[in-house]
C-alpha positions as a Markdown table, in Angstrom:
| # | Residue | x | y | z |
|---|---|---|---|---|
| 1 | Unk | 0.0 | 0.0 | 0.0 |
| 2 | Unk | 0.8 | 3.8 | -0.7 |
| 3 | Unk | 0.9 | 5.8 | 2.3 |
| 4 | Unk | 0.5 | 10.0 | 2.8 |
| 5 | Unk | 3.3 | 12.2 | 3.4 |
| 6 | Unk | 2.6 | 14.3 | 6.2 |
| 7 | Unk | 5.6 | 17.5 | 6.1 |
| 8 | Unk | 4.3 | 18.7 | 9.2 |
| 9 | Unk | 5.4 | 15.8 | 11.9 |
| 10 | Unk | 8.7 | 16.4 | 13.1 |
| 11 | Unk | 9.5 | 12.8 | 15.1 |
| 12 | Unk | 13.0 | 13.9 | 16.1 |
| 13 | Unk | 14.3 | 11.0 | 14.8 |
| 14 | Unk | 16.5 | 11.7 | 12.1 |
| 15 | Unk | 20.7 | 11.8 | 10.7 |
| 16 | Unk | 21.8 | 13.8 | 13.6 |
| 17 | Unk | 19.9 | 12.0 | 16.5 |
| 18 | Unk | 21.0 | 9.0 | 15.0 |
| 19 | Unk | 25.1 | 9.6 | 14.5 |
| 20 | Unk | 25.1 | 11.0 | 18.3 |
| 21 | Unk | 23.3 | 7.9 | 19.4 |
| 22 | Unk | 26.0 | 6.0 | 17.3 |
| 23 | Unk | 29.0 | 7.6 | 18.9 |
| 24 | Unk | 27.7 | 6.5 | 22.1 |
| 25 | Unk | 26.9 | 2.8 | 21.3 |
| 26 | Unk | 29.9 | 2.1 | 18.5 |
| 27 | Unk | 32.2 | 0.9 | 21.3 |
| 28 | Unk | 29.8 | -2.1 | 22.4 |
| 29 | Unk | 28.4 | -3.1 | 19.1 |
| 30 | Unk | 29.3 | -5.1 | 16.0 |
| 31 | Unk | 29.3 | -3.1 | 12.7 |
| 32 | Unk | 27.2 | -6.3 | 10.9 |
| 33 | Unk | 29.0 | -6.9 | 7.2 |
| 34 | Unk | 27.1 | -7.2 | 4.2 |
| 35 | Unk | 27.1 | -9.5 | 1.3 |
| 36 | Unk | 26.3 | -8.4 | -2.5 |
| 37 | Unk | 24.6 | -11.6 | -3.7 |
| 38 | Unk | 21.9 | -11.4 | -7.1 |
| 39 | Unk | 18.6 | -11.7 | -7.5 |
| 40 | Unk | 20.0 | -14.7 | -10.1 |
| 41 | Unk | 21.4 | -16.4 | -6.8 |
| 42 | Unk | 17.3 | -16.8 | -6.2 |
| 43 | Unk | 16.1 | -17.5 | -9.6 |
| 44 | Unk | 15.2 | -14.2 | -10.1 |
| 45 | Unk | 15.7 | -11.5 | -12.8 |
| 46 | Unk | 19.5 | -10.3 | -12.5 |
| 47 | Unk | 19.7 | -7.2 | -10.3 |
| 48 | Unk | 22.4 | -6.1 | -7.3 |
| 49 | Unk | 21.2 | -7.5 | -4.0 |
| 50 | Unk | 22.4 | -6.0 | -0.5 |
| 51 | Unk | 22.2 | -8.4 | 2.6 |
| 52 | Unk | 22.6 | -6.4 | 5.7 |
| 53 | Unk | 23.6 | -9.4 | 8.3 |
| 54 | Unk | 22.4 | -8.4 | 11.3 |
| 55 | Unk | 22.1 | -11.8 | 12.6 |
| 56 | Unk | 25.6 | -11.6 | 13.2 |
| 57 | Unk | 25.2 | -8.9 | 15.8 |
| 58 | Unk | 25.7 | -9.3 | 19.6 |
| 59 | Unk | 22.4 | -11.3 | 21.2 |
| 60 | Unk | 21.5 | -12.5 | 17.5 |
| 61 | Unk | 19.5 | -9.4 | 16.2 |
| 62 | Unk | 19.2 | -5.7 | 15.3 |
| 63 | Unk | 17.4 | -5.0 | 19.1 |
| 64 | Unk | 21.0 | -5.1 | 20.6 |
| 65 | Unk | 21.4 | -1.3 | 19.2 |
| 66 | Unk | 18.3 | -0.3 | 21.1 |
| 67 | Unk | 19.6 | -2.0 | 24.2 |
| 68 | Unk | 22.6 | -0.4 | 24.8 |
| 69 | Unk | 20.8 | 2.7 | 23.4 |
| 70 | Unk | 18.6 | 2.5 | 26.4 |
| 71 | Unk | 21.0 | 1.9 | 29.3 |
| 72 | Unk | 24.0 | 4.1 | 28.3 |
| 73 | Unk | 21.5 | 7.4 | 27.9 |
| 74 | Unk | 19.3 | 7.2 | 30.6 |
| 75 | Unk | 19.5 | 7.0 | 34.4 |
| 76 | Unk | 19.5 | 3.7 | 35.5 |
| 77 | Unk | 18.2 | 2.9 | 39.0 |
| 78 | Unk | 19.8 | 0.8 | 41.7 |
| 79 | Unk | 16.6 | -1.6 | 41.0 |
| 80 | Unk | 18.2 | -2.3 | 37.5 |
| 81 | Unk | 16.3 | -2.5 | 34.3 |
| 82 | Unk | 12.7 | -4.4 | 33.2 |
| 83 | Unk | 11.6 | -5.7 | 29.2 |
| 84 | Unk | 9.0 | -7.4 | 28.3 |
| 85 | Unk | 9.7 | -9.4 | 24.8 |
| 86 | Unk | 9.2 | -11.7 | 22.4 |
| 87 | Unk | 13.0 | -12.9 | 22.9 |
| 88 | Unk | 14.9 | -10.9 | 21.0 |
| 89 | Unk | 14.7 | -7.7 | 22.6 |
| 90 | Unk | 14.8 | -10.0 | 25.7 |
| 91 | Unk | 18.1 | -11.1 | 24.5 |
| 92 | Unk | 19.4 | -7.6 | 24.0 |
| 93 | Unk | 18.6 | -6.1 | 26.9 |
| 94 | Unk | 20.1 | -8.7 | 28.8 |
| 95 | Unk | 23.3 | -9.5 | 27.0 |
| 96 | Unk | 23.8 | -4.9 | 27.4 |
| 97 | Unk | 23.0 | -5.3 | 30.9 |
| 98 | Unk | 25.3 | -7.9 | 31.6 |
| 99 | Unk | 27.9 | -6.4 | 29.4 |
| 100 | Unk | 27.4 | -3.0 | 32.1 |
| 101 | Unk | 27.1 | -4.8 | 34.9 |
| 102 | Unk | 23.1 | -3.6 | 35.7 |
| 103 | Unk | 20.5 | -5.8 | 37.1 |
| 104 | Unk | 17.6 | -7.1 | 34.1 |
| 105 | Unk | 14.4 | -8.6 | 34.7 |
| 106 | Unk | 13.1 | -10.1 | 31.3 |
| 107 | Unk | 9.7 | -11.3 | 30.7 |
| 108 | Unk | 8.5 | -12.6 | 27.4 |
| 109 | Unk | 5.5 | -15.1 | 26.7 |
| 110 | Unk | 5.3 | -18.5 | 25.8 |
| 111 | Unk | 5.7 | -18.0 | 22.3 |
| 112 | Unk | 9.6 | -17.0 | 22.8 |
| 113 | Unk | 11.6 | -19.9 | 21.0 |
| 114 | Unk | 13.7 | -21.9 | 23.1 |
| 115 | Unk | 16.8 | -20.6 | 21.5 |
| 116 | Unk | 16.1 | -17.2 | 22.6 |
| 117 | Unk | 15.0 | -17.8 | 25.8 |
| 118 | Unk | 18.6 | -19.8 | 26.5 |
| 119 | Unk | 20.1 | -16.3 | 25.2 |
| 120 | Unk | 18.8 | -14.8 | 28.1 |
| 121 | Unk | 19.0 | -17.2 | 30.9 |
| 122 | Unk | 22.9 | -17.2 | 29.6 |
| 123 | Unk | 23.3 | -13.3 | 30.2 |
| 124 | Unk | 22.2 | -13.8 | 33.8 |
| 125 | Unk | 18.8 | -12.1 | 33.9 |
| 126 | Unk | 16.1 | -12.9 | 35.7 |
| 127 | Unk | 13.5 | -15.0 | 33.3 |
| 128 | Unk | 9.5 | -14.8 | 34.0 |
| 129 | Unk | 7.9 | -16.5 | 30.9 |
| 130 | Unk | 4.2 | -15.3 | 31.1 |
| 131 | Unk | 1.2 | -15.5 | 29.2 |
| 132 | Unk | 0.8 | -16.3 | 25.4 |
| 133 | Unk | 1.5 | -13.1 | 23.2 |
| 134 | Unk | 4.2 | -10.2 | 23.8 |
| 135 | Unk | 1.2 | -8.5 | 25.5 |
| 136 | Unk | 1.0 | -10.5 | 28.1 |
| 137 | Unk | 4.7 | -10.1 | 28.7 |
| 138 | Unk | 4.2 | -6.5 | 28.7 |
| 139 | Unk | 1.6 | -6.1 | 31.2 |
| 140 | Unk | 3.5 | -7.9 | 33.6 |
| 141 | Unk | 6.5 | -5.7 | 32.9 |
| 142 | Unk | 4.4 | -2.9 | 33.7 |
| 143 | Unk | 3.5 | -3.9 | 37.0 |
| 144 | Unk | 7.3 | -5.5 | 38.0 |
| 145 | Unk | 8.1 | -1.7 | 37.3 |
| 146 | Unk | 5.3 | -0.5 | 39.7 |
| 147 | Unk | 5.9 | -2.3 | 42.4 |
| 148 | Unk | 10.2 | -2.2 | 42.1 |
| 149 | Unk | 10.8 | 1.5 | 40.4 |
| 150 | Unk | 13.0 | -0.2 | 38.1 |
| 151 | Unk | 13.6 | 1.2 | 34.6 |
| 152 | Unk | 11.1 | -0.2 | 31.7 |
| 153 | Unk | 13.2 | -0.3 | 28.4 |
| 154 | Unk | 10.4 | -0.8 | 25.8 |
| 155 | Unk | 10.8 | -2.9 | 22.5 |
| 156 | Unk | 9.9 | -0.4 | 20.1 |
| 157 | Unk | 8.0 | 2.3 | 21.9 |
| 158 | Unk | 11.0 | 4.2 | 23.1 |
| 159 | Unk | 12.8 | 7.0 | 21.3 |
| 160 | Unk | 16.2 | 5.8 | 22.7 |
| 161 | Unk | 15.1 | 2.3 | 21.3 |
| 162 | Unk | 14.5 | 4.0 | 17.8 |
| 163 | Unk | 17.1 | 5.9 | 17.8 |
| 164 | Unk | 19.6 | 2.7 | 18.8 |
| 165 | Unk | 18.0 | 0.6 | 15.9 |
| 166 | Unk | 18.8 | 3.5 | 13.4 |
| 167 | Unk | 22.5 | 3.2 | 14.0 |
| 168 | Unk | 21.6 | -0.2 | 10.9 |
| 169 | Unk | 21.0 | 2.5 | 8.4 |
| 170 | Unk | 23.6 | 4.7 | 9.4 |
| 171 | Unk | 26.2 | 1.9 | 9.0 |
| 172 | Unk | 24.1 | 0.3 | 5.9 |
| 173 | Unk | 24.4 | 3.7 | 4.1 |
| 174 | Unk | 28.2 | 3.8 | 4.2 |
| 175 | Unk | 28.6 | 0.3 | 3.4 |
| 176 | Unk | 26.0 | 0.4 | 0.4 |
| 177 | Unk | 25.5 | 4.2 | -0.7 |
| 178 | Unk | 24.0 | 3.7 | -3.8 |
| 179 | Unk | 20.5 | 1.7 | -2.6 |
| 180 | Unk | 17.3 | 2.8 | -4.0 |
| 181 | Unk | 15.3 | 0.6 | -2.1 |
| 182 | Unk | 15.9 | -0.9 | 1.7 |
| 183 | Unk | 13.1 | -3.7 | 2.4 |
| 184 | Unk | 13.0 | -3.7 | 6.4 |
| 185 | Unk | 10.6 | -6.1 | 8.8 |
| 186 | Unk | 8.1 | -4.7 | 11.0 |
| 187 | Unk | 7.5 | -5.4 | 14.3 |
| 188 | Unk | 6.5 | -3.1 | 16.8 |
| 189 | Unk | 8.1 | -0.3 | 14.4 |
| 190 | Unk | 11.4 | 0.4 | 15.9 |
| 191 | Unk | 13.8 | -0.6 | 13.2 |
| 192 | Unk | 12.2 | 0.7 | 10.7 |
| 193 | Unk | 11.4 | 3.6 | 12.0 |
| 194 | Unk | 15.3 | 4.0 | 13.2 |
| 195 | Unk | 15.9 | 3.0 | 9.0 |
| 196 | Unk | 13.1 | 5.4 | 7.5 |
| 197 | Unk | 14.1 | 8.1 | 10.2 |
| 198 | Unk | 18.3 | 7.9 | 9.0 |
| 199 | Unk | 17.2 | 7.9 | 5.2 |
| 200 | Unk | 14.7 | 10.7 | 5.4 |
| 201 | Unk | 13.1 | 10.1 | 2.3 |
| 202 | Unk | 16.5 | 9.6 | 0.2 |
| 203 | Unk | 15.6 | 5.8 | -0.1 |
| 204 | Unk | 12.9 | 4.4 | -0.5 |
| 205 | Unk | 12.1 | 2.4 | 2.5 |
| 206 | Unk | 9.4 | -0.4 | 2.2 |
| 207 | Unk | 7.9 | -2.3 | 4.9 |
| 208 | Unk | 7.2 | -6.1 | 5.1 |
| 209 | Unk | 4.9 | -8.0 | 7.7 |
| 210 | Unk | 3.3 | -11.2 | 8.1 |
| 211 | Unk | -0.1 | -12.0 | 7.1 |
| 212 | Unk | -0.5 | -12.8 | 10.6 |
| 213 | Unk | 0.2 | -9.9 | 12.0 |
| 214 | Unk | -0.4 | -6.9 | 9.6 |
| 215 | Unk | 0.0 | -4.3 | 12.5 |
| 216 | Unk | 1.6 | -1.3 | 10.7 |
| 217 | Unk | -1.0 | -2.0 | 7.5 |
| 218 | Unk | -3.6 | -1.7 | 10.0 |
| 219 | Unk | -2.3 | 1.3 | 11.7 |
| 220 | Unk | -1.7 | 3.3 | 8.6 |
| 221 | Unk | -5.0 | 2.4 | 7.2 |
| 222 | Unk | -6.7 | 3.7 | 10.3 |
| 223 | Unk | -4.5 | 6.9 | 10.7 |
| 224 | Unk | -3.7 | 6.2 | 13.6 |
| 225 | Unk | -1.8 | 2.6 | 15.4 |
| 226 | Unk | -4.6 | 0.1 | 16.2 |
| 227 | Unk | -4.7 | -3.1 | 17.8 |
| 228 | Unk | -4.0 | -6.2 | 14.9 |
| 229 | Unk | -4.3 | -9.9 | 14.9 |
| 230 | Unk | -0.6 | -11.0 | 15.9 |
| 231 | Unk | 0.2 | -14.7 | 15.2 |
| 232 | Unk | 1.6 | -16.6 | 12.4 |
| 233 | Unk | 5.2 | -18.3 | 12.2 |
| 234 | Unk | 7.0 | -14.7 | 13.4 |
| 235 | Unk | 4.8 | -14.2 | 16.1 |
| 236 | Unk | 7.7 | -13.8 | 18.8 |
| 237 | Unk | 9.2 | -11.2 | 16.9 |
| 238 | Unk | 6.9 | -9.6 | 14.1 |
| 239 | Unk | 3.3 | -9.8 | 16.2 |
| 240 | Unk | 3.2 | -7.3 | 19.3 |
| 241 | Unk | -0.5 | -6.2 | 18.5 |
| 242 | Unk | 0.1 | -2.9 | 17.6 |
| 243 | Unk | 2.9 | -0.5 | 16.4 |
| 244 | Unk | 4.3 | 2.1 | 18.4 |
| 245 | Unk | 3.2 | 5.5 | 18.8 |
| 246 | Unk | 6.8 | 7.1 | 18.8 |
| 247 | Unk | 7.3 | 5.5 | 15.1 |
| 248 | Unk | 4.0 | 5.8 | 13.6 |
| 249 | Unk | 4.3 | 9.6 | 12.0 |
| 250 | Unk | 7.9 | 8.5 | 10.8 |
| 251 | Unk | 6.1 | 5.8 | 8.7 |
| 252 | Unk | 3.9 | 7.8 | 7.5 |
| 253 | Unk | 6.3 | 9.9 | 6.7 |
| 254 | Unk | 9.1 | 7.9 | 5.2 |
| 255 | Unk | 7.8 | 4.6 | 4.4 |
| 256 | Unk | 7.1 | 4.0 | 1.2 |
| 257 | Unk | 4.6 | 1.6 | 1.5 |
| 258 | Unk | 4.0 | -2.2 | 3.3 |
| 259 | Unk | 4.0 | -5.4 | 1.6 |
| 260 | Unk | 2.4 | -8.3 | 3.5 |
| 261 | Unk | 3.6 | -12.0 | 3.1 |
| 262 | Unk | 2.6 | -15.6 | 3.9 |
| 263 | Unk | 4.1 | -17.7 | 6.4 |
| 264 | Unk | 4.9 | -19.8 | 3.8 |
| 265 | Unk | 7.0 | -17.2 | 1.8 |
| 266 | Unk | 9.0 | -16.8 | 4.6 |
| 267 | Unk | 9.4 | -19.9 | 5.6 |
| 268 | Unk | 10.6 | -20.5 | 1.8 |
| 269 | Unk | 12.8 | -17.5 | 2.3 |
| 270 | Unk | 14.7 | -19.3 | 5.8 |
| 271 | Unk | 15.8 | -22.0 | 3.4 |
| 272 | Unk | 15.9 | -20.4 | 0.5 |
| 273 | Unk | 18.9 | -18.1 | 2.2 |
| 274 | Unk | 20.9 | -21.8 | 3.8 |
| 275 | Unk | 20.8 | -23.1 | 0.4 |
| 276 | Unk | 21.7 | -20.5 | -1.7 |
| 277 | Unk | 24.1 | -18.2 | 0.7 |
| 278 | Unk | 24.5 | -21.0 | 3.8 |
| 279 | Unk | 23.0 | -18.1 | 6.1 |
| 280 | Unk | 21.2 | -18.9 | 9.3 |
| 281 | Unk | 17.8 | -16.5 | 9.9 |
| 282 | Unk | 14.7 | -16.7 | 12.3 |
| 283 | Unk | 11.7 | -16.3 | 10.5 |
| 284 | Unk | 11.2 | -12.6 | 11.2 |
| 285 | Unk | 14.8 | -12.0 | 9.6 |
| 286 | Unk | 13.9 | -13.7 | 6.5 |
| 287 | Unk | 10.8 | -11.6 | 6.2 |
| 288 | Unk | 12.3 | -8.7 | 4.1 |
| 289 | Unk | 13.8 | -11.2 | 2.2 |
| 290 | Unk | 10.3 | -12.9 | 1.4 |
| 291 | Unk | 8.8 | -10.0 | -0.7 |
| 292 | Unk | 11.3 | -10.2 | -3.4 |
| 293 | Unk | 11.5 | -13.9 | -3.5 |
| 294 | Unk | 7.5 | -13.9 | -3.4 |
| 295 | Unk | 7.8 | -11.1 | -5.9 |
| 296 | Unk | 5.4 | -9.1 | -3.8 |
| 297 | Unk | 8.1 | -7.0 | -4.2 |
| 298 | Unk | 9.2 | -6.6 | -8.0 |
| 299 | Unk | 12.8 | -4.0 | -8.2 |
| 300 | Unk | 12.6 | -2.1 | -11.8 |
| 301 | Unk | 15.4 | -2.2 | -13.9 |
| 302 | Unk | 18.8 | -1.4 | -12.6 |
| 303 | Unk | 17.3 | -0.5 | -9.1 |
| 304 | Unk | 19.4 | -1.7 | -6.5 |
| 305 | Unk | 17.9 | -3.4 | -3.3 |
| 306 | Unk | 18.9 | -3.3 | 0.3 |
| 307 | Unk | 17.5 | -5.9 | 2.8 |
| 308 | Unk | 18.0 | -6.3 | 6.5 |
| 309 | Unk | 18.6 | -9.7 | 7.6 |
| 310 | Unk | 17.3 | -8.4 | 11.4 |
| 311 | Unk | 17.9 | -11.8 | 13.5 |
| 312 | Unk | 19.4 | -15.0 | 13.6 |
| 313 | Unk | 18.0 | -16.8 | 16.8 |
| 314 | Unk | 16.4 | -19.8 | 14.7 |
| 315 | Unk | 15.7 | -22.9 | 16.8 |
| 316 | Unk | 16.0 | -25.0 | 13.6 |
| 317 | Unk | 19.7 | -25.0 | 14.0 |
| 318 | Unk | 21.4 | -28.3 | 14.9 |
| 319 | Unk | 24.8 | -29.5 | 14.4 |
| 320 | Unk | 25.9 | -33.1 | 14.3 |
| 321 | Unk | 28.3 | -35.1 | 16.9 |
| 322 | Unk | 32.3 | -35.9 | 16.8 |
């Protein structure tokens, strides 16, 4: 879908914000390589493919840049820190905490794979698995921070959070300056509103989300974010009900326009990526990938694509024995 450009909404969000949040966070992040593959590598028409691999960052996905975001700019109370997740923000926040030495509390629903919730337990933090959905986890984060004063560190509803996920774009742009196009996964928003927020309009950025959990569609069909059906194979990454607030004018915005895709595409697009480049993704990092091997998203000629491989915590991996 096309979406309105609203001039007016100033989110905040944008080159500047981003590079000072960078400075801050550079020192305790990896700066994920790319690959160039072709859209020949998928059987495909021939056109230049960007993979941005941020499945190799610390904790497995992009949400690590939000993390440390979150605990090196704000004040962080001897009670420590709280997050409610699906399991990779989880992840994040608990490998940054341990990495600074602060006290996390993690909850995240039933629906976390079990990979992700070992990422976790590994960094030390406290685990609560509650409830079904992300929701669940987040209401229960709401009332650990009530009753302990410790400092929420939202998923995606957090400017620090945005601001810490567009540190991908700010390192994507110098490794790839000539995109026209960057397909990014949507979740709760933060990533790409962090990657529509860096480009400002100078690439086009285009969404992707599950069938199952169409909630930016629904938000920027309603004007406004809006509560969405959230299941389907991503569903502990890609289905937190609704998009956040913070994000939401920054789509409307900078985002070109949302593609939707089955669980099947993506599911093709997990294998499709180990047999063709032997890279690992969760189902939500395959996602971008999806719409151009579904061809729900078609490049023109000599356009050149960008897509953000956004997590790598697949509970499909196995390896044999010596």
């Amino acid at each position: 879908m096309t979406v309105r450009v609203d001039r007016d909404v100033n989110t905040g969000v944008d080159r500047a914000g981003i590079e000072a949040v960078h400075d801050i966070v550079r020192p305790y992040l990896r700066c994920t390589p790319i690959v160039q593959v072709n859209g020949s590598d998928f059987d495909l028409p021939a056109f230049p493919i960007a993979l941005k691999l941020e499945q190799l960052q610390h904790a497995g996905s992009f949400k690590a840049r939000g993390a440390f975001a979150n605990l090196l700019r704000r004040r962080i109370p001897p009670e420590g820190v709280v997050a409610a997740s699906g399991g990779n923000h989880g992840a994040a926040v608990a490998f940054a905490a341990q990495r600074l030495g602060v006290r996390a509390k993690i909850f995240v629903p039933s629906v976390a794979s079990k990979r992700k919730v070992e990422r976790i337990r590994a960094c030390g933090a406290d685990l609560e698995i509650v409830g079904s959905r992300y929701a669940d986890a987040l209401a229960a984060s709401e009332q650990w921070t009530e009753r302990t004063g410790a400092l929420p560190v939202h998923a995606f509803d957090q400017i620090e959070t945005i601001l810490g996920q567009g540190t991908l774009a700010a390192e994507f742009s110098s490794q790839a300056p000539d995109l026209d196009t960057v397909l990014v996964a949507v979740g709760g928003g933060s990533l790409i509103g962090g990657v529509a927020g860096w480009y400002g309009g100078r690439v086009r950025v285009v969404g992707v989300e599950p069938e199952a959990a169409p909630t930016l569609t629904f938000a920027l069909a309603a004007g406004h974010p809006v509560d969405a059906p959230a299941g389907g194979v991503a569903a502990d990454a890609l289905a937190p009900k609704r998009v956040g607030t913070l994000m939401f004018p920054i789509a409307q915005r900078f985002v070109d326009r949302v593609l939707l895709v089955s669980d099947a595409a993506i599911v093709s697009a997990q294998q499709t990526l180990w047999d063709r480049v032997r890279m690992v993704a969760e189902p939500a990092g395959a996602a971008a990938l999806a719409a151009l091997l579904s061809r729900a998203y078609t490049p023109a000629a000599g356009e050149r694509v960008g897509v953000v491989i956004s997590g790598g915590n697949a509970d499909a991996v196995s390896f044999g024995t010596a």
